[in-house]
Backbone and ligand atoms as CSV (ligand in chain L), in Angstrom:
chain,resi,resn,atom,element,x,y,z
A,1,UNK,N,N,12.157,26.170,-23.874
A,1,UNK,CA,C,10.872,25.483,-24.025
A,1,UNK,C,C,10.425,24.956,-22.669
A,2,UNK,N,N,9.231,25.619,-22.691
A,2,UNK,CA,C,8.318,24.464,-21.077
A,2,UNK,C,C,7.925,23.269,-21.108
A,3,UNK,N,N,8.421,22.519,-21.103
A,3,UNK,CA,C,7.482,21.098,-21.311
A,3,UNK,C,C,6.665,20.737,-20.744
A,4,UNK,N,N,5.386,20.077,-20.796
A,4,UNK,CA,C,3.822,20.148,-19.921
A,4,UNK,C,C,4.858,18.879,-19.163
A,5,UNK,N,N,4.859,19.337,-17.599
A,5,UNK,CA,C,4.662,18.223,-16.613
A,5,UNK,C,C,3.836,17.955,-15.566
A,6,UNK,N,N,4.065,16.395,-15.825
A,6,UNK,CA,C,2.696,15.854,-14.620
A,6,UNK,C,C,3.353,15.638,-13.295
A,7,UNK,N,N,2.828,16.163,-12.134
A,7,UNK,CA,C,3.044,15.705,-11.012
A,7,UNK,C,C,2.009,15.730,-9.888
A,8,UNK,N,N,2.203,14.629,-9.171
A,8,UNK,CA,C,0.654,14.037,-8.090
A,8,UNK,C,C,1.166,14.955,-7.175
A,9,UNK,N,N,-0.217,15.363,-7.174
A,9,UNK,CA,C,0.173,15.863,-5.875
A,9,UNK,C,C,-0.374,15.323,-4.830
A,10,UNK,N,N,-0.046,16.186,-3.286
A,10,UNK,CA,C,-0.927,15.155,-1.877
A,10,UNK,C,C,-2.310,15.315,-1.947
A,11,UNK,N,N,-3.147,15.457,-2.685
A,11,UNK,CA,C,-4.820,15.115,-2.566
A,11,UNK,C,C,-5.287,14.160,-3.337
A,12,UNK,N,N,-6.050,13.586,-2.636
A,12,UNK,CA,C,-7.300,12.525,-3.465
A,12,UNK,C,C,-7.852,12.903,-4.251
A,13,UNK,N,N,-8.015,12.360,-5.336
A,13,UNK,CA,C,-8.946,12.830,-6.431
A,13,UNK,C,C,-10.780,12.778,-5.641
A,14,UNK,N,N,-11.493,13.293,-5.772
A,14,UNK,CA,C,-12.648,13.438,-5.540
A,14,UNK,C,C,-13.446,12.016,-5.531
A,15,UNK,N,N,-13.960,11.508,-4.790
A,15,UNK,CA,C,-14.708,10.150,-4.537
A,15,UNK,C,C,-13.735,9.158,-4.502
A,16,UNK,N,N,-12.443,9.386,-4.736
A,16,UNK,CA,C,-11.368,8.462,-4.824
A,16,UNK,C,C,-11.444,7.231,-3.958
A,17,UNK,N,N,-11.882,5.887,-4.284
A,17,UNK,CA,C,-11.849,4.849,-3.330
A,17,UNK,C,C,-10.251,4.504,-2.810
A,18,UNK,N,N,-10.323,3.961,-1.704
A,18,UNK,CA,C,-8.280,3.271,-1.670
A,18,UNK,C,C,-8.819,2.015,-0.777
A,19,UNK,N,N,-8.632,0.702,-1.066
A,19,UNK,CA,C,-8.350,-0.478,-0.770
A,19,UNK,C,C,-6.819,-0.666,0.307
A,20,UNK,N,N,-6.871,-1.132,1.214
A,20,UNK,CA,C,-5.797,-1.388,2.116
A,20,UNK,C,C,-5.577,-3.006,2.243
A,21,UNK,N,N,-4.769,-3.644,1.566
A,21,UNK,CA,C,-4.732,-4.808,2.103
A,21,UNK,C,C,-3.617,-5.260,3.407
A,22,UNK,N,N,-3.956,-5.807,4.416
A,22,UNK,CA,C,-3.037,-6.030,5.614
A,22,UNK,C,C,-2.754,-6.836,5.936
A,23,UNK,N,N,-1.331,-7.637,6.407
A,23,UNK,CA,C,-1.278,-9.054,6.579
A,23,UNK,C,C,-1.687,-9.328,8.157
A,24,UNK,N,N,-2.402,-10.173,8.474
A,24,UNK,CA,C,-2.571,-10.565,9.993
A,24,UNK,C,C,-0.872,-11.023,10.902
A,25,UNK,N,N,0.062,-11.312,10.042
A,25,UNK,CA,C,0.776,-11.684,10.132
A,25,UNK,C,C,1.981,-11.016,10.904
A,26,UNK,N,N,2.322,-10.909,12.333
A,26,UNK,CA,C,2.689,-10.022,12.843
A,26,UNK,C,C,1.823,-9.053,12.811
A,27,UNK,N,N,0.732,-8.917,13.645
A,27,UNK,CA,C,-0.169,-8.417,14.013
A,27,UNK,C,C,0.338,-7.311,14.539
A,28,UNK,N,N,1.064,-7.135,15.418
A,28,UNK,CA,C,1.354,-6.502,16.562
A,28,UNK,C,C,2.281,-5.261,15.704
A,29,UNK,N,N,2.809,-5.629,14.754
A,29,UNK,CA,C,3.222,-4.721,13.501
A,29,UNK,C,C,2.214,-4.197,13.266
A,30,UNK,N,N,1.849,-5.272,12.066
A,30,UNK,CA,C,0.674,-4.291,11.096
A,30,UNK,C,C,-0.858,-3.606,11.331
A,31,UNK,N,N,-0.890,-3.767,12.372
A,31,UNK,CA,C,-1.711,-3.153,13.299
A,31,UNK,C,C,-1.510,-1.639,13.401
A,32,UNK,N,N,-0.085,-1.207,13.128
A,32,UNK,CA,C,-0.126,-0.076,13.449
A,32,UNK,C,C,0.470,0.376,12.370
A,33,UNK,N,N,1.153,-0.611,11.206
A,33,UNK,CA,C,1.514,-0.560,10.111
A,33,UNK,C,C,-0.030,0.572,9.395
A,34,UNK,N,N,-1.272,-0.343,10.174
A,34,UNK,CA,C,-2.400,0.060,9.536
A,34,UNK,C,C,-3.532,1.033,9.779
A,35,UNK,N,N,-2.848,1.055,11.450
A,35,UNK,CA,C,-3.386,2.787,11.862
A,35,UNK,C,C,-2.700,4.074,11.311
A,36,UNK,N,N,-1.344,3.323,11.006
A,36,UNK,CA,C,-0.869,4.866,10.362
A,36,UNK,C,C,-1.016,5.161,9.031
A,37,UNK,N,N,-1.584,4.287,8.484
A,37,UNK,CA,C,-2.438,4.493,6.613
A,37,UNK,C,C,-3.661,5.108,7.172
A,38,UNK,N,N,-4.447,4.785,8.131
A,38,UNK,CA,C,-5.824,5.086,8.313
A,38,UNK,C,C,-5.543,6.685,8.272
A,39,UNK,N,N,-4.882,6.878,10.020
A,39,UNK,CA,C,-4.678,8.018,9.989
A,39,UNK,C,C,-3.614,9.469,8.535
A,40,UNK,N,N,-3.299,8.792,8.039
A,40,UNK,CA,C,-2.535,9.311,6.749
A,40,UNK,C,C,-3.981,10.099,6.137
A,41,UNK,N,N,-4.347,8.497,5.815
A,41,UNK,CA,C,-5.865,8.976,4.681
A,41,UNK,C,C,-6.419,10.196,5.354
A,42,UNK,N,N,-7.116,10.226,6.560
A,42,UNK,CA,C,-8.141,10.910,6.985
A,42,UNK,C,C,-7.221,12.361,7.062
A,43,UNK,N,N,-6.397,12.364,7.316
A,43,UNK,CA,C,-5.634,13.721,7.839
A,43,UNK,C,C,-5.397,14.253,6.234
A,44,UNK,N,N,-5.404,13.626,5.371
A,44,UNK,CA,C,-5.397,14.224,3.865
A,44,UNK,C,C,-7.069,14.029,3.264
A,45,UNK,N,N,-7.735,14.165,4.322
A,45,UNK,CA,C,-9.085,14.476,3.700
A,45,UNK,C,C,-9.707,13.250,2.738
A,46,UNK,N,N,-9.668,12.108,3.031
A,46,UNK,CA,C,-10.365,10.903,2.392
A,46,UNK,C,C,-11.647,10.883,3.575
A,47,UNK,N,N,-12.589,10.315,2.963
A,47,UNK,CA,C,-13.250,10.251,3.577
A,47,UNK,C,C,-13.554,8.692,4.208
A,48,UNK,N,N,-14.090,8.718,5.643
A,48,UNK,CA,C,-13.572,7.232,6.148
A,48,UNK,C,C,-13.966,6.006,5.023
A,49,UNK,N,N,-15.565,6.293,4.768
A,49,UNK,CA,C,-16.106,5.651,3.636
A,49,UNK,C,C,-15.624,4.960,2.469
A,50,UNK,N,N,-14.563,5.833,2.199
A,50,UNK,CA,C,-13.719,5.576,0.677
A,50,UNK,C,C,-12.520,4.796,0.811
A,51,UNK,N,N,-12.643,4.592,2.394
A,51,UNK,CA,C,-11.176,3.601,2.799
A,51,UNK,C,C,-11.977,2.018,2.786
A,52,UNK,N,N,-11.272,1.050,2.339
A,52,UNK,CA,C,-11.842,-0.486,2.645
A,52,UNK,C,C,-10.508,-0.914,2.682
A,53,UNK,N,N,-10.452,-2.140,3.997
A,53,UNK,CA,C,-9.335,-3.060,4.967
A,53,UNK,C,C,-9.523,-4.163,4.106
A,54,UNK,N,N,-8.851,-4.755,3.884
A,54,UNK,CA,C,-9.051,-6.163,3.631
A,54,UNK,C,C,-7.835,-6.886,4.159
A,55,UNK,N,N,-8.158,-7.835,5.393
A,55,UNK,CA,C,-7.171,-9.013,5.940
A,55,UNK,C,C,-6.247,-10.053,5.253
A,56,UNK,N,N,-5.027,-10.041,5.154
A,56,UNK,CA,C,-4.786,-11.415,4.665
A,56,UNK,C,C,-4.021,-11.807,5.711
A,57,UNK,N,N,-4.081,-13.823,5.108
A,57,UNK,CA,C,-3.183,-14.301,6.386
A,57,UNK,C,C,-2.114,-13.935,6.827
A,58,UNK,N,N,-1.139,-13.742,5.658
A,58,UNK,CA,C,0.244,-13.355,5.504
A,58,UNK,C,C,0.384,-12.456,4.359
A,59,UNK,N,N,1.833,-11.969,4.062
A,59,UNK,CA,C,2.294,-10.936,3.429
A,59,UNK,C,C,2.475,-12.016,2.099
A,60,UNK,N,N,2.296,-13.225,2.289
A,60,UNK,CA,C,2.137,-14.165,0.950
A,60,UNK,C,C,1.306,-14.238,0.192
A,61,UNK,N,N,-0.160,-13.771,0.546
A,61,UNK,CA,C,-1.353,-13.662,0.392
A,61,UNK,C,C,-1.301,-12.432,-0.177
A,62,UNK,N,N,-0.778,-11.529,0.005
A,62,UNK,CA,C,-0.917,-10.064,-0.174
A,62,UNK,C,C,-1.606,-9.857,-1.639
A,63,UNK,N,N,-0.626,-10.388,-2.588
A,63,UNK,CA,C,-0.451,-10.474,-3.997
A,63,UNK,C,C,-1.701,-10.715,-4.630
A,64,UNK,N,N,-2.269,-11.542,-4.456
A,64,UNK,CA,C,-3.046,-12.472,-4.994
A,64,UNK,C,C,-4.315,-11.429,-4.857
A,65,UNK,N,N,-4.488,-11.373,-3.119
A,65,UNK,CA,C,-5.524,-10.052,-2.546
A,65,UNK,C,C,-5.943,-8.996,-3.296
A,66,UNK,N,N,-4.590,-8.129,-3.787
A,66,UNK,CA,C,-4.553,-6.994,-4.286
A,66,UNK,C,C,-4.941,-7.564,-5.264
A,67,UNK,N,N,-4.552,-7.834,-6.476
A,67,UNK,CA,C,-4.858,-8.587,-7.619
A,67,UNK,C,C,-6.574,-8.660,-8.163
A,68,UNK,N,N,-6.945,-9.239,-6.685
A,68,UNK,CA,C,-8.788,-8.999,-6.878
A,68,UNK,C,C,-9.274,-7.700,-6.922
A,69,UNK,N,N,-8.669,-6.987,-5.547
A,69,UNK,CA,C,-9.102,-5.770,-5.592
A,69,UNK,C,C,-8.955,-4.670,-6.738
A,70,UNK,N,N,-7.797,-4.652,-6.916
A,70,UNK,CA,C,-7.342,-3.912,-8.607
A,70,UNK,C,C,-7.746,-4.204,-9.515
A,71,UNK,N,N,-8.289,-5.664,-9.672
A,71,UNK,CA,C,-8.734,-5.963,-11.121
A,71,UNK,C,C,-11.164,-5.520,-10.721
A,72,UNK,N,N,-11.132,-5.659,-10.045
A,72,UNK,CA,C,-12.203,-4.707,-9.508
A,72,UNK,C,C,-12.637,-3.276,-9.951
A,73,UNK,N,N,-11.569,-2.698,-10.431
A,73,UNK,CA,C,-12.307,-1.554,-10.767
A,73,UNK,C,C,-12.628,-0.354,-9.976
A,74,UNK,N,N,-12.578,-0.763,-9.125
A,74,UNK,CA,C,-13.794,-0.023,-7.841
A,74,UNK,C,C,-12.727,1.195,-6.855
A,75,UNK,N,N,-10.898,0.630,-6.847
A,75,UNK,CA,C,-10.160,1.759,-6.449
A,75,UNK,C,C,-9.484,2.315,-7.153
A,76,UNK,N,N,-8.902,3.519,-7.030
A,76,UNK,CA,C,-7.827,4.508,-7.428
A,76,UNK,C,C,-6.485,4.051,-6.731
A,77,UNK,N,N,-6.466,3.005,-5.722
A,77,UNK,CA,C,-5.212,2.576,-5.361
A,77,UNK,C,C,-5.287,1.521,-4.447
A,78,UNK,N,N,-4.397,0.580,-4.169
A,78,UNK,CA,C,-4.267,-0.247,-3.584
A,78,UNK,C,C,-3.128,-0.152,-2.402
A,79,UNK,N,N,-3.392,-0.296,-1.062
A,79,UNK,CA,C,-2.094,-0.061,-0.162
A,79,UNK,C,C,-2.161,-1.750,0.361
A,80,UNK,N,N,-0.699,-1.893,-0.093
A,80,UNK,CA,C,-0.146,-3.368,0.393
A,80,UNK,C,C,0.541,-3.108,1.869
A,81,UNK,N,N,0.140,-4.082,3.187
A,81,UNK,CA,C,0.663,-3.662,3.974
A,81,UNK,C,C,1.189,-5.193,5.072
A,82,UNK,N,N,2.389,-5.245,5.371
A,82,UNK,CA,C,2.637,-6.364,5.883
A,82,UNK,C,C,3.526,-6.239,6.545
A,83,UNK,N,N,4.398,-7.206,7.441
A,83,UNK,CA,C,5.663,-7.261,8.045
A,83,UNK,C,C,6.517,-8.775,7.594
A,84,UNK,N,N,7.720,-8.723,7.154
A,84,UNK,CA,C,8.133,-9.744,7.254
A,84,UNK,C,C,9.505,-10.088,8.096
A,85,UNK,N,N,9.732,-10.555,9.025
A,85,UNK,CA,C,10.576,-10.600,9.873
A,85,UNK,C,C,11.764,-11.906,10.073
A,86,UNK,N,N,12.653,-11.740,10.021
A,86,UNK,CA,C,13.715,-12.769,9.647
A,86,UNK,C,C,13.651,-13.820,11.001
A,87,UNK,N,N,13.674,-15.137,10.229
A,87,UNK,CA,C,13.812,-16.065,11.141
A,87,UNK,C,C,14.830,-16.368,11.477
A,88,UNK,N,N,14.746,-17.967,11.535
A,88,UNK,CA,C,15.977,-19.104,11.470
A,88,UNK,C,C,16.657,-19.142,10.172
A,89,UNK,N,N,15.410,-19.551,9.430
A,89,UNK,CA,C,15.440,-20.008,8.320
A,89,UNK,C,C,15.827,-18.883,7.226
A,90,UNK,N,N,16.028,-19.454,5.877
A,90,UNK,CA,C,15.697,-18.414,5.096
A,90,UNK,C,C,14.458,-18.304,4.390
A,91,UNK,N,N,12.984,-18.689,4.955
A,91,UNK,CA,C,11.858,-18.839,4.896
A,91,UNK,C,C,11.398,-17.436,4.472
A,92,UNK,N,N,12.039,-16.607,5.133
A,92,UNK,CA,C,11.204,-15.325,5.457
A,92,UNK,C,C,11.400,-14.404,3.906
A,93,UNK,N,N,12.718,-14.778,3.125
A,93,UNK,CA,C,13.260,-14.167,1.927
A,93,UNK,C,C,12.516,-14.474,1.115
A,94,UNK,N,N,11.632,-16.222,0.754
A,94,UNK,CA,C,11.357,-16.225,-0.572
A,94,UNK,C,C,9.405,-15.347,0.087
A,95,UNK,N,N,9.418,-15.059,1.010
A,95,UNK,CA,C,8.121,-14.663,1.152
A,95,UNK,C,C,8.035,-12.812,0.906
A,96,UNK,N,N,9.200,-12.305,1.467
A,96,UNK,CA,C,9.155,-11.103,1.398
A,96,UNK,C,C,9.746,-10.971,-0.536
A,97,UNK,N,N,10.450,-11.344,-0.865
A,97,UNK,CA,C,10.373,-11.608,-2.632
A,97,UNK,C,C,9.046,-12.065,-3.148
A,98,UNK,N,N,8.631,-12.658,-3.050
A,98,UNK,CA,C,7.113,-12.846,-3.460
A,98,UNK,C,C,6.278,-11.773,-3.575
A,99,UNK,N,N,6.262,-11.633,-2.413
A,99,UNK,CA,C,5.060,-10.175,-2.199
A,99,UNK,C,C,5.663,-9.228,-2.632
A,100,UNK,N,N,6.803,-8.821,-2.934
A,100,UNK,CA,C,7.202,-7.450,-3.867
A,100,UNK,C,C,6.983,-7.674,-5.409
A,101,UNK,N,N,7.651,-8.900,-5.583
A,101,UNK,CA,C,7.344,-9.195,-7.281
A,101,UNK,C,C,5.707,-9.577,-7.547
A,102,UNK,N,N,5.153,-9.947,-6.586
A,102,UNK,CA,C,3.604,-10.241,-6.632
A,102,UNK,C,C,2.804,-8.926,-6.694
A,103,UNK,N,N,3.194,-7.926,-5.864
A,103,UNK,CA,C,2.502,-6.451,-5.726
A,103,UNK,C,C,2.655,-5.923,-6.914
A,104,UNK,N,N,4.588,-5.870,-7.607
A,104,UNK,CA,C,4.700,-5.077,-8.366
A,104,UNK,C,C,3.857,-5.667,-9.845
A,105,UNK,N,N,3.699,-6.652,-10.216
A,105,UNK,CA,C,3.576,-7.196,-10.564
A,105,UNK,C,C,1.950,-7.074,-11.241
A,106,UNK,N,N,1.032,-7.031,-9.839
A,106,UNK,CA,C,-0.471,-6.880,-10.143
A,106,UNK,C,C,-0.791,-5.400,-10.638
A,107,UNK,N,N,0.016,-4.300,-9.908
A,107,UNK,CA,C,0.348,-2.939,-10.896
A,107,UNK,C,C,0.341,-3.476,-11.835
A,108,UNK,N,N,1.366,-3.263,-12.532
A,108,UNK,CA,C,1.605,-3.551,-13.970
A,108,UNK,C,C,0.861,-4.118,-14.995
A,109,UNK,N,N,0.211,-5.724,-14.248
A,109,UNK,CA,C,-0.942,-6.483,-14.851
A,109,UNK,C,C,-2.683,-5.317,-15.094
A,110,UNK,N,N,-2.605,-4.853,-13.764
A,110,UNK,CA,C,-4.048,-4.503,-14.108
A,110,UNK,C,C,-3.693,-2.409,-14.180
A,111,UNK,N,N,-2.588,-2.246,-14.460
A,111,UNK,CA,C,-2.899,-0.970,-14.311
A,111,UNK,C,C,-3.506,-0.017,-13.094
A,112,UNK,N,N,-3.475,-0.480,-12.225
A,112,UNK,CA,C,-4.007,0.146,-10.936
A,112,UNK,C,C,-2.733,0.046,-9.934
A,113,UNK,N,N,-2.318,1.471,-9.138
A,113,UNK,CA,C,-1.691,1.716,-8.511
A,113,UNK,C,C,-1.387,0.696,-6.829
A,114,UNK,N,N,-0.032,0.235,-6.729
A,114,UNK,CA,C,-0.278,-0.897,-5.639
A,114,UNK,C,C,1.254,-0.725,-5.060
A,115,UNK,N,N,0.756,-0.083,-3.763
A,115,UNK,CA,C,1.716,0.857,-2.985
A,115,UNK,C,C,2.594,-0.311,-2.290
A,116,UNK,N,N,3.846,-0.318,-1.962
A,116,UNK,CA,C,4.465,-1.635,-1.230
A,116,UNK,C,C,4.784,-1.546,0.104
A,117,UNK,N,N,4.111,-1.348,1.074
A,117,UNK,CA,C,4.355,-0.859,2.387
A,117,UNK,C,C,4.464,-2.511,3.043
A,118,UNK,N,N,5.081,-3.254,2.653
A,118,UNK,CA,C,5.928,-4.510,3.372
A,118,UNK,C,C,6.600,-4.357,3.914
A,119,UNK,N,N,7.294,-4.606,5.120
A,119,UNK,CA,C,8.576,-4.467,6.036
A,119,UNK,C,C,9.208,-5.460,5.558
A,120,UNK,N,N,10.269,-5.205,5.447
A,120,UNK,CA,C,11.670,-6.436,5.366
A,120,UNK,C,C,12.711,-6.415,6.520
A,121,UNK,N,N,12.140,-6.721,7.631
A,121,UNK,CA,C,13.396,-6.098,8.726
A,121,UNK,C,C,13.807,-7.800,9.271
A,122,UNK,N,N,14.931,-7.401,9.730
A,122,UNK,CA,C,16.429,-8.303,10.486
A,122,UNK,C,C,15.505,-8.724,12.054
A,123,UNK,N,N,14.744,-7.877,12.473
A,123,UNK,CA,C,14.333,-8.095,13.567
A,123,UNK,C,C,13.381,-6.880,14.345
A,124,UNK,N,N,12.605,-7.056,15.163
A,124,UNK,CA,C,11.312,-7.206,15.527
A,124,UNK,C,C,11.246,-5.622,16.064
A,125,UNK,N,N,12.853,-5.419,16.831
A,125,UNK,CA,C,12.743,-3.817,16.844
A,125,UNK,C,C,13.002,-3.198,15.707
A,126,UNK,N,N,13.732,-3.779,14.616
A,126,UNK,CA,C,13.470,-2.733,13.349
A,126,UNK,C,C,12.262,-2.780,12.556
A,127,UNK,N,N,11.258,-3.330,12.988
A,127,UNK,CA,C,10.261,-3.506,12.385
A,127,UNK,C,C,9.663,-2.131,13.641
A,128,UNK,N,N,9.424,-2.583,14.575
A,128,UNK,CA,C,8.559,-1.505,15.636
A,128,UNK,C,C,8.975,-0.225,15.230
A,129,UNK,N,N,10.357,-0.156,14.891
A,129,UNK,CA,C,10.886,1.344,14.597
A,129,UNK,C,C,10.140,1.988,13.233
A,130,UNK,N,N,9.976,1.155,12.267
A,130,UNK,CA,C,9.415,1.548,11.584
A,130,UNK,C,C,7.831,1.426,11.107
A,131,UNK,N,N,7.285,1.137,12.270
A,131,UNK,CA,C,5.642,1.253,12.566
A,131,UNK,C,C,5.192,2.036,13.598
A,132,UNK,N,N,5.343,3.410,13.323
A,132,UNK,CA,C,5.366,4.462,14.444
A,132,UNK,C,C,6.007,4.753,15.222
A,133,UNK,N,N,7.680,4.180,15.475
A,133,UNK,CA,C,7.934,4.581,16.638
A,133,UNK,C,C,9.885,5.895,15.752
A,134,UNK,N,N,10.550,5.404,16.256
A,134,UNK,CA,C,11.605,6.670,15.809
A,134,UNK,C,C,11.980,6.403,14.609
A,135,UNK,N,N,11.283,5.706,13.527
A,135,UNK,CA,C,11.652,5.887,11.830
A,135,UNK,C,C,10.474,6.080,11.275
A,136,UNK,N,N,9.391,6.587,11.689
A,136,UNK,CA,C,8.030,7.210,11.663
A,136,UNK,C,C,6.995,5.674,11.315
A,137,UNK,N,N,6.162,6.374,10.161
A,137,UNK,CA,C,5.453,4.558,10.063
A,137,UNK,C,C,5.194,4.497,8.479
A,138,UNK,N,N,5.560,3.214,8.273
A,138,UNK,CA,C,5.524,3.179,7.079
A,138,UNK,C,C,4.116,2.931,5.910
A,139,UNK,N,N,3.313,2.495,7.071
A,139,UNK,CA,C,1.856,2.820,6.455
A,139,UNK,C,C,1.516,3.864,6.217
A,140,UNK,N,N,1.880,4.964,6.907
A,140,UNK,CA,C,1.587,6.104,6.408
A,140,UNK,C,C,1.887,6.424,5.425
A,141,UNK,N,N,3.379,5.971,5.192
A,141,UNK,CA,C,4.026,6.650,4.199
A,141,UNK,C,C,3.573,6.136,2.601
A,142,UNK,N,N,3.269,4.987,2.901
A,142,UNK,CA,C,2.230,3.490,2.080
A,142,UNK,C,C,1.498,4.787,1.562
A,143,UNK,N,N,0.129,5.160,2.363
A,143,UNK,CA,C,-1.352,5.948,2.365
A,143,UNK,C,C,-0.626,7.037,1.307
A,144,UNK,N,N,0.294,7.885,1.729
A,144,UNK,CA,C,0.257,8.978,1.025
A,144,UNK,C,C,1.179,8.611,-0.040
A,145,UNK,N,N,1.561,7.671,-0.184
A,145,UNK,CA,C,1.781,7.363,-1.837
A,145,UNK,C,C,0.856,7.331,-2.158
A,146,UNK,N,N,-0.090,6.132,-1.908
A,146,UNK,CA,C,-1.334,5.655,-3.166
A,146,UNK,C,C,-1.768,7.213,-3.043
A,147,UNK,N,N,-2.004,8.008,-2.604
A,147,UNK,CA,C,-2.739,9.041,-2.524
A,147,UNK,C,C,-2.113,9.964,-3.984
A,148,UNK,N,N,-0.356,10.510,-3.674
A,148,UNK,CA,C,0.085,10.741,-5.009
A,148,UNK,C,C,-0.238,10.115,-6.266
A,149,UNK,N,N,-0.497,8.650,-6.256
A,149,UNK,CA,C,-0.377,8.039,-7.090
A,149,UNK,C,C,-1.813,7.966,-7.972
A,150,UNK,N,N,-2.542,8.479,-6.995
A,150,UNK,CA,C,-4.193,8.633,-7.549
A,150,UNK,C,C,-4.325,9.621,-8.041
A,151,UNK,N,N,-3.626,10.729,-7.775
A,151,UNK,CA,C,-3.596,12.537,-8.374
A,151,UNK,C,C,-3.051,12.153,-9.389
A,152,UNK,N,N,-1.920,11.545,-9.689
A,152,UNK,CA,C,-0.603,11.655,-10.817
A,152,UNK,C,C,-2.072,10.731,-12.024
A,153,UNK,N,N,-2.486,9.650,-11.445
A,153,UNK,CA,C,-3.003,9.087,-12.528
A,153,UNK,C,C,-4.231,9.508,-13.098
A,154,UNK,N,N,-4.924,10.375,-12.508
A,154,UNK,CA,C,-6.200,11.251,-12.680
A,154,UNK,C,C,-5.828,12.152,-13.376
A,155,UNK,N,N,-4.450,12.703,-13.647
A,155,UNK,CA,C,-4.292,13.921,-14.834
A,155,UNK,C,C,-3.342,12.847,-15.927
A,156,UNK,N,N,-2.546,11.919,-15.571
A,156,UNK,CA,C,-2.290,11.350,-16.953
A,156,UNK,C,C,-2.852,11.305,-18.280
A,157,UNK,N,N,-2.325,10.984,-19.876
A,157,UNK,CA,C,-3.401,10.228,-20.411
A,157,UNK,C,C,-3.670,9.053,-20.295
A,158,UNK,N,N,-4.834,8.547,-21.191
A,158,UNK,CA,C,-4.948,6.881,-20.674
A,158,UNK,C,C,-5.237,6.336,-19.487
A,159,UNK,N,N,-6.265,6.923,-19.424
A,159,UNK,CA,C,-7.222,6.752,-18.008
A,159,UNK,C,C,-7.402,5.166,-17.437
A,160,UNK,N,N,-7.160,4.869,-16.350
A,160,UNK,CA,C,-6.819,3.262,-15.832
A,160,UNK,C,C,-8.300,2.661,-15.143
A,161,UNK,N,N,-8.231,1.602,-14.452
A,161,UNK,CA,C,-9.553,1.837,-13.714
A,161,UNK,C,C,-9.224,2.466,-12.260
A,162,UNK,N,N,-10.786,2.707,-11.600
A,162,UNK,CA,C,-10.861,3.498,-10.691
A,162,UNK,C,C,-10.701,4.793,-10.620
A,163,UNK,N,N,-9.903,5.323,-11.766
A,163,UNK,CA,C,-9.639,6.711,-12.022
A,163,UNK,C,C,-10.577,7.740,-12.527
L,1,INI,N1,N,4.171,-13.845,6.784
L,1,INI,C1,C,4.490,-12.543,7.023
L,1,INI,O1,O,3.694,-11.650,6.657
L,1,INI,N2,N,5.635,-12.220,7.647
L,1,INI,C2,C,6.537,-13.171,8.057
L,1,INI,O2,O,7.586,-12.788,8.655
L,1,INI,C3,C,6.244,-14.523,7.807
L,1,INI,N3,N,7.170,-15.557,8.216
L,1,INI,O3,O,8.343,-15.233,8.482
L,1,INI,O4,O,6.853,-16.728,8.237
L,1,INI,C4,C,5.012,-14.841,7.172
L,1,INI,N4,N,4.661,-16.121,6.933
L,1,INI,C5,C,3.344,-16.503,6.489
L,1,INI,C6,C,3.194,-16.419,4.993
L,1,INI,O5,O,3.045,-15.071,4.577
L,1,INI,C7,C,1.955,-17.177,4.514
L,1,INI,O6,O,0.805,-16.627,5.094
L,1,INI,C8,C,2.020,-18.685,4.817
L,1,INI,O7,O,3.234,-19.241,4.339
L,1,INI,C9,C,0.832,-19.433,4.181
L,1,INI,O8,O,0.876,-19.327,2.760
């Protein structure tokens, strides 16, 4: 027996909006955390138009951000994008826990796809390593999820918003 399966593939569904939310927070990260979603999108054929940035202060903020945007209507996906980088303290844990259970979280609540491209790194070169430099970038890798994640949910049943 064949069983009908669904799988996203790498294209945007047609007019497909994608929301990017970015933390200002470690700038010098997500800066490039957020050129490499840009460039993701465009190189898979989004059109610049259909991309919208939205700033937050921190990767604490993230949650809440997405939350508006998803319950909006208006995208096929949400890319969460931040750095959180270990201090002194253990400050940096209940923030990078937050924003994962907060992201995963607003998925689930509103049904709209909400990609987790947060860094959790020990320190500042494992963060650079993984914002373009020799562990590639993880915004990108952010972009072309929501991107799967907009194909996969455009042939599902039970059509979500933005879809
Ligand atoms: N925000 C981050 O995005 N990354 C961090 O590493 C970080 N640290 O370690 O402090 C951080 N703090 C700010 C936080 O996200 C909030 O913006 C702030 O607490 C105000 O609510």
């Amino acid at each position: 027996m064949a069983a009908k399966a669904y799988e996203g593939k790498l294209v945007a569904p047609a007019e497909a909006r994608f929301a990017v939310v970015v933390s200002r927070f470690n700038e010098f990260v997500t800066s490039r955390l957020l050129g490499g979603a840009l460039d993701a999108f465009s190189r898979h054929g989004v059109a610049e138009d259909n991309v919208e940035v939205v700033w937050s202060p921190g990767s604490f903020e993230i949650p809440l951000i997405a939350q508006r945007l998803a319950g909006s209507g208006r995208y096929a996906a949400v890319v969460c994008l931040g750095a959180v980088i270990r201090g002194g303290t253990d400050h940096h844990q209940y923030i990078a826990s937050e924003a994962a259970k907060g992201i995963a979280q607003v998925a689930l609540k509103t049904g709209v796809p909400c990609v987790f491209g947060v860094l959790t790194c020990d320190s500042i070169e494992q963060a650079i390593e993984r914002a373009g430099a020799k562990s590639g970038n993880k915004g990108a890798d952010a972009a072309v999820a929501a991107i799967e994640m907009a194909n996969l949910f455009s042939q599902l049943p039970g059509a979500g918003a933005g879809s």
